[in-house]
C-alpha positions in Angstrom: 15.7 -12.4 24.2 14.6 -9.0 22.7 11.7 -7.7 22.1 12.2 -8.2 18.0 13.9 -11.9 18.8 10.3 -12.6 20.2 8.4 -11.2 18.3 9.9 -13.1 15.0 9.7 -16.5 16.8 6.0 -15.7 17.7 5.6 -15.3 14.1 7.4 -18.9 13.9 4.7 -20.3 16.5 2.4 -18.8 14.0 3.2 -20.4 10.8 3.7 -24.0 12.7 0.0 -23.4 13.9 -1.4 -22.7 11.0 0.8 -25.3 8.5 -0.6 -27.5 11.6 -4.1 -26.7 10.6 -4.2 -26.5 7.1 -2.3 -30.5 7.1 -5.1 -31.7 9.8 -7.9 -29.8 7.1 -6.8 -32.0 4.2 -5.7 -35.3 6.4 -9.5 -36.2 6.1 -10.1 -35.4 2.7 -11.0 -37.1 -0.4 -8.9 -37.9 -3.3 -11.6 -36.3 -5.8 -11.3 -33.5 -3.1 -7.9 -32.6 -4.8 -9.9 -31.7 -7.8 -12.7 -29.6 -6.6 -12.2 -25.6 -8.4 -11.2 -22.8 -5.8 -11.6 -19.3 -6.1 -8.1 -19.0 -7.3 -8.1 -18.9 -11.5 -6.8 -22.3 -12.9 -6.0 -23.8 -9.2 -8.1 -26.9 -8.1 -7.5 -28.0 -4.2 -4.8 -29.6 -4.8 -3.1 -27.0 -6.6 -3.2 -24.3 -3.5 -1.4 -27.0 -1.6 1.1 -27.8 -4.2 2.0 -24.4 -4.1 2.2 -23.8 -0.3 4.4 -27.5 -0.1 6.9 -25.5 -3.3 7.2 -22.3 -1.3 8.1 -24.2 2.1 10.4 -26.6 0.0 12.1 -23.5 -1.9 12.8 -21.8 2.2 13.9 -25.4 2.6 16.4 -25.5 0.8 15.0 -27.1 -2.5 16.3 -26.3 -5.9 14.1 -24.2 -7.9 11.9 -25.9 -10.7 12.8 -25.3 -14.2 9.6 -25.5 -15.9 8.1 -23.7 -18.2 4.8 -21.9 -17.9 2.4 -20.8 -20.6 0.6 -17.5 -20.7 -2.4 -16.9 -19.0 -5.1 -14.3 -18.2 -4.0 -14.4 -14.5 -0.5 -14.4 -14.7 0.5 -10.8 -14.9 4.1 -10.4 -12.6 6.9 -12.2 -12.2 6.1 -13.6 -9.1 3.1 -15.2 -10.3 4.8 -16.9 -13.1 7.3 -18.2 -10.4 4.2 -19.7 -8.1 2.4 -21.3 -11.3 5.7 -23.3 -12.1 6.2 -24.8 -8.5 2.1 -25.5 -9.1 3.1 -27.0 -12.2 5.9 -28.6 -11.4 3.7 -30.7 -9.1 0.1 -30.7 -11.2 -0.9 -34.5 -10.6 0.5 -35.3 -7.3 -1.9 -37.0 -4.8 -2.9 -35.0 -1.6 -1.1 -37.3 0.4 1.9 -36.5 -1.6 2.0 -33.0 -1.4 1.2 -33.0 2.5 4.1 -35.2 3.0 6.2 -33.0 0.9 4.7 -30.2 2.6 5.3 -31.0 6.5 8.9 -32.7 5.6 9.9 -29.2 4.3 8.5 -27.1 7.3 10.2 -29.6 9.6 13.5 -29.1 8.2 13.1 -25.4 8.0 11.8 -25.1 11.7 14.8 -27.4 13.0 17.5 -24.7 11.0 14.9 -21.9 12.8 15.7 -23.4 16.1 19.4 -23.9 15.5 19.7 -19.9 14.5 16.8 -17.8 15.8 15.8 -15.2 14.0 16.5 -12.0 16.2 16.8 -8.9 13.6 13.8 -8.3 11.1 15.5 -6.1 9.2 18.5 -8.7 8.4 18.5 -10.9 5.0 17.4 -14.3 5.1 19.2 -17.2 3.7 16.5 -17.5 1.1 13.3 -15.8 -0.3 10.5 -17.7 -3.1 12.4 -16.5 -6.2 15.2 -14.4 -4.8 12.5 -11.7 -4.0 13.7 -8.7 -2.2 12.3 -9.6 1.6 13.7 -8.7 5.0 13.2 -11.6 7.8 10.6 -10.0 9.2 8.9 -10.0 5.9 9.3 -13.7 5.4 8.3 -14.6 9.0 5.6 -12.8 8.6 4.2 -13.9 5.0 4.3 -17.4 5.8 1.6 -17.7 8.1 -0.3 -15.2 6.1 0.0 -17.5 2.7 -0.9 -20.7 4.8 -3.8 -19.2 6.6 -5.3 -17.7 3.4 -5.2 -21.4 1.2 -6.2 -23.1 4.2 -9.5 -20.9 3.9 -9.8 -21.1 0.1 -9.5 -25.0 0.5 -12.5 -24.8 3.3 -14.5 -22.2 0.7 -14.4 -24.5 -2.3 -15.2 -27.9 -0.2 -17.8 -26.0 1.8 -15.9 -26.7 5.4 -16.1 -23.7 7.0 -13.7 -23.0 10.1 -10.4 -21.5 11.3 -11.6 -18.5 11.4 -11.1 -17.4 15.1 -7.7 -18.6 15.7 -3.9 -16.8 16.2 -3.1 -17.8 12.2 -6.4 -15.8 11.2 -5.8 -12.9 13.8 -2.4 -12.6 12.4 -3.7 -12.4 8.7 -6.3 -10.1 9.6 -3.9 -7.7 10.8 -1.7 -7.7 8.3 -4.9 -6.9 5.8 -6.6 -4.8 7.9 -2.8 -2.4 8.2 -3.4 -2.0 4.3 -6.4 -0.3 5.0 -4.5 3.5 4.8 -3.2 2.7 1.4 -6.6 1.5 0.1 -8.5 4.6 1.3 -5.6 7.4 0.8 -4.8 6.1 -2.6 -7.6 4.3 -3.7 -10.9 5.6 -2.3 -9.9 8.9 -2.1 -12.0 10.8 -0.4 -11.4 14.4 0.7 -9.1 15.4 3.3 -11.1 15.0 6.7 -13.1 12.3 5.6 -12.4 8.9 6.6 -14.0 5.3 6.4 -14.5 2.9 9.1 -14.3 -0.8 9.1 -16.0 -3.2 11.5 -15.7 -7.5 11.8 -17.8 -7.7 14.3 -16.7 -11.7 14.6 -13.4 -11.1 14.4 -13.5 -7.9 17.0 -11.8 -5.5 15.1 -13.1 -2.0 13.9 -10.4 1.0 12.7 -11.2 4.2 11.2 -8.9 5.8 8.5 -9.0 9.1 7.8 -7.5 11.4 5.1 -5.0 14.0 6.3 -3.8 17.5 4.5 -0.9 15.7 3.0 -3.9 13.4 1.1 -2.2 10.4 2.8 -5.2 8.1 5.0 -4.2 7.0 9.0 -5.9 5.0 11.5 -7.7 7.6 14.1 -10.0 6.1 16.1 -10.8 9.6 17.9 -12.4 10.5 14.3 -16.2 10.6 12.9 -15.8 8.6 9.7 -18.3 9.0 6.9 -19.1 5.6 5.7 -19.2 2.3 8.1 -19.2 -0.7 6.0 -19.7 -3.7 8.1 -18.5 -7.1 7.2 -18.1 -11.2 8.1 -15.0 -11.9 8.8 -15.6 -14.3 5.4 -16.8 -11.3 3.4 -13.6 -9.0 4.5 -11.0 -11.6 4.0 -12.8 -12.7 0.6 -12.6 -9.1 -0.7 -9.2 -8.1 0.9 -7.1 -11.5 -0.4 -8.7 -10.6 -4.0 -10.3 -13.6 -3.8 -14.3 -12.8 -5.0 -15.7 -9.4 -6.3 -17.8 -7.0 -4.1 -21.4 -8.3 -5.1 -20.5 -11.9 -3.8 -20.4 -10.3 -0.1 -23.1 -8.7 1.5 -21.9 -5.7 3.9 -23.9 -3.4 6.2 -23.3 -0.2 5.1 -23.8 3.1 7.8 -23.6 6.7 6.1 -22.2 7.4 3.0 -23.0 4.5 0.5 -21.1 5.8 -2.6 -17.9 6.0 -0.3 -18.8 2.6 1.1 -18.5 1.2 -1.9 -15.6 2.6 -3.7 -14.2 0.7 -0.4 -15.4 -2.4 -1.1 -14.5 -2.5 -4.5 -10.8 -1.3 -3.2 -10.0 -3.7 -0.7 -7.7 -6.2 -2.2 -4.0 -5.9 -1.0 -2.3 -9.0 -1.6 -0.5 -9.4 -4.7 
């Protein structure tokens, strides 16, 4: 097997770990559980799950929902309209429902995984949420991400904290933490030499990025950076999925406090 062949089906491991974790999470919950707000706009408990269970079915093989979505304050893109309807298209299900739906759909997709391994990232898949443009490394990838991240907005709305140190949340810190670049070069801005550094203590990670001559930021861990802005692994992944503003955290900040918090107010990278 090659290096990419095994590095795709770890990402497979990945997603059955965490799809694994998340359907454990809400085996023990309540049905007024399924109703309980989350930090996503408009989506109860049930809601994130409905959409994980129409994004697994869709990659399934399911036909796409036709059903039409009203306006909203946050539905902005395409894609989002496209998540609300497979939200909508299952708005009143049970729990119990949508985790049956849910695991039936990864177990059909894992069986056509293990009859045709992925070995080429860069190849198309046989399908993508809405006909978006994604590689197979991208959908291998994103799936784990997506589960990982509702799995923690379920635990932060029903005040169950956990899954914080396992391979699903080491592989979604990752991929946020890569975005970290873009978010100073572009975002931050600061001037060329300066850089920011990031530490989860929890989690074990710290990177620097710095700002080059070209005014593009890169990791370099060799380099003094002029803010530290410390956070939970919560806080970072609250901030960095969009999920809750900067003055619901509460970093430890090292140096330059006006940089710090141009970072913090910058962090969000997923869609």
């Amino acid at each position: 097997m090659s290096d990419d062949a095994q590095r795709l089906w770890r990402l497979v491991e990945v997603w059955l770990l965490a799809v694994d974790d998340l359907t454990t999470l809400v085996a023990d919950l309540d049905p007024s559980d399924g109703l309980v707000a989350t930090d996503l706009p408009g989506w109860n408990v049930a809601d994130n799950l409905a959409h994980l269970a129409h994004l697994e079915a869709v990659l399934a093989g399911a036909p796409e929902h036709d059903v039409e979505v009203p306006e909203a304050p946050h539905l902005q893109r395409p894609m989002q309209y496209y998540t609300e309807a497979g939200v909508l298209a299952r708005r009143g299900r049970l729990l119990p429902e949508l985790v049956e739906e849910l695991r039936e759909a990864v177990t059909t997709r894992y069986a056509a995984l293990r009859a045709d391994p992925p070995t080429d990232a860069s190849a198309p898949p046989p399908r993508t949420p809405g006909g978006v443009g994604w590689d197979t490394g991208t959908v291998l990838r994103n799936r784990p991400f997506d589960v990982w991240l509702h799995e923690q907005d379920i635990r932060r709305a029903l005040g169950r904290p956990g899954g914080l140190d396992g391979a699903p949340a080491r592989h979604t810190l990752s991929v946020l933490v890569a975005g970290l670049p873009m978010v100073v070069g572009k975002r931050v801005a600061p001037e060329v030499g300066r850089g920011v550094r990031l530490e989860l203590p929890q989690a074990g990670l710290g990177v620097t990025a710095v700002v080059g001559d070209d005014g593009r930021a890169r990791f370099d861990e060799d380099a003094v950076p002029a803010t530290t802005v410390r956070l939970t692994t919560e806080d970072y992944v609250v901030l960095a999925a969009g999920r809750r503003p900067p003055e619901a955290t509460a970093p430890e900040v090292e140096g330059d406090r006006e940089l710090a918090a141009r970072l913090l107010a910058s962090l969000a990278v997923t869609p």
